[in-house]
C-alpha positions as CSV (number, residue, x, y, z in Angstrom):
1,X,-15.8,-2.1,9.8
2,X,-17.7,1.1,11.0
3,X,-18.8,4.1,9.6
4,X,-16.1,6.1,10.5
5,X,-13.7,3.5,8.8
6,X,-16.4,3.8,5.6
7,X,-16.8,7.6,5.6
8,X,-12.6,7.4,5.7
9,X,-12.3,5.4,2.9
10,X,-14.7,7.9,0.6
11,X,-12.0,10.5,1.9
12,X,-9.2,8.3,0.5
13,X,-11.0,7.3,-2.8
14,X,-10.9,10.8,-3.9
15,X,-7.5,11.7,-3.1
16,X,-5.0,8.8,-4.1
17,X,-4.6,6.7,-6.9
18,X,-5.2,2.5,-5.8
19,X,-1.7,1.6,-5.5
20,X,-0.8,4.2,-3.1
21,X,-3.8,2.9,-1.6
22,X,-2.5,-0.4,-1.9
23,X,0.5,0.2,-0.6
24,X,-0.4,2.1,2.8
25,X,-2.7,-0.8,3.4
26,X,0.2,-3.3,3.6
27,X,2.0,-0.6,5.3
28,X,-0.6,-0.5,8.3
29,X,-2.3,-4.3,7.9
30,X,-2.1,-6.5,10.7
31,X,-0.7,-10.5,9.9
32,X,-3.7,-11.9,9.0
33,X,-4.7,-9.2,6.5
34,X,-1.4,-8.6,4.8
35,X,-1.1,-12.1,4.1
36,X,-4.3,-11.7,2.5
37,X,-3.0,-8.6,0.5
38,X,0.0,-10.0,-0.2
39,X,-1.8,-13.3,-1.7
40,X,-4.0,-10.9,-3.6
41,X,-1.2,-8.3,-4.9
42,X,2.3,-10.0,-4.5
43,X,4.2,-7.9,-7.0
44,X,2.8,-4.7,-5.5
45,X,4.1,-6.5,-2.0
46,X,7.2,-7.3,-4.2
47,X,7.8,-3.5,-4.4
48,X,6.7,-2.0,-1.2
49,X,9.7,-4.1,0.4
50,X,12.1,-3.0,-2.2
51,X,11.5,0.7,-2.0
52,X,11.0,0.6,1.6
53,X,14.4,-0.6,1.4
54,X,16.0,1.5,-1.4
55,X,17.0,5.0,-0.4
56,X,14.5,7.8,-0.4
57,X,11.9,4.6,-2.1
58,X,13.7,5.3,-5.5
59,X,14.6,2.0,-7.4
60,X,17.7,1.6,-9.4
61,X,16.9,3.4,-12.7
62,X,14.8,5.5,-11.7
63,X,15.3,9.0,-11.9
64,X,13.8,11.9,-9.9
């Protein structure tokens, strides 16, 4: 980590709620560290694969 990638998270903190968070971390992590996330989180990993996979993200029942 560097201080960019620290002053960038302070950035984040204030803008997003943790599972979004969450979420564009999986999106982005390499193997290694997604299979850490997903070991750590694996219903939030559940759900990023089924709304990336859902049209427009939105699971059945949901509504708009």
């Amino acid at each position: 980590m560097s201080l960019y990638d620290y002053q960038q998270s302070k950035d984040l903190a204030y803008n997003n709620e943790f599972y979004a968070l969450l979420m564009a971390a999986m999106r982005e992590a390499d193997d290694d560290n997604l299979i850490k996330l997903y070991s750590a989180f694996p219903e939030t990993f559940t759900e990023l694969q089924a709304r990336y996979n859902a049209p427009g993200g939105q699971l059945e029942g949901e509504s708009t």
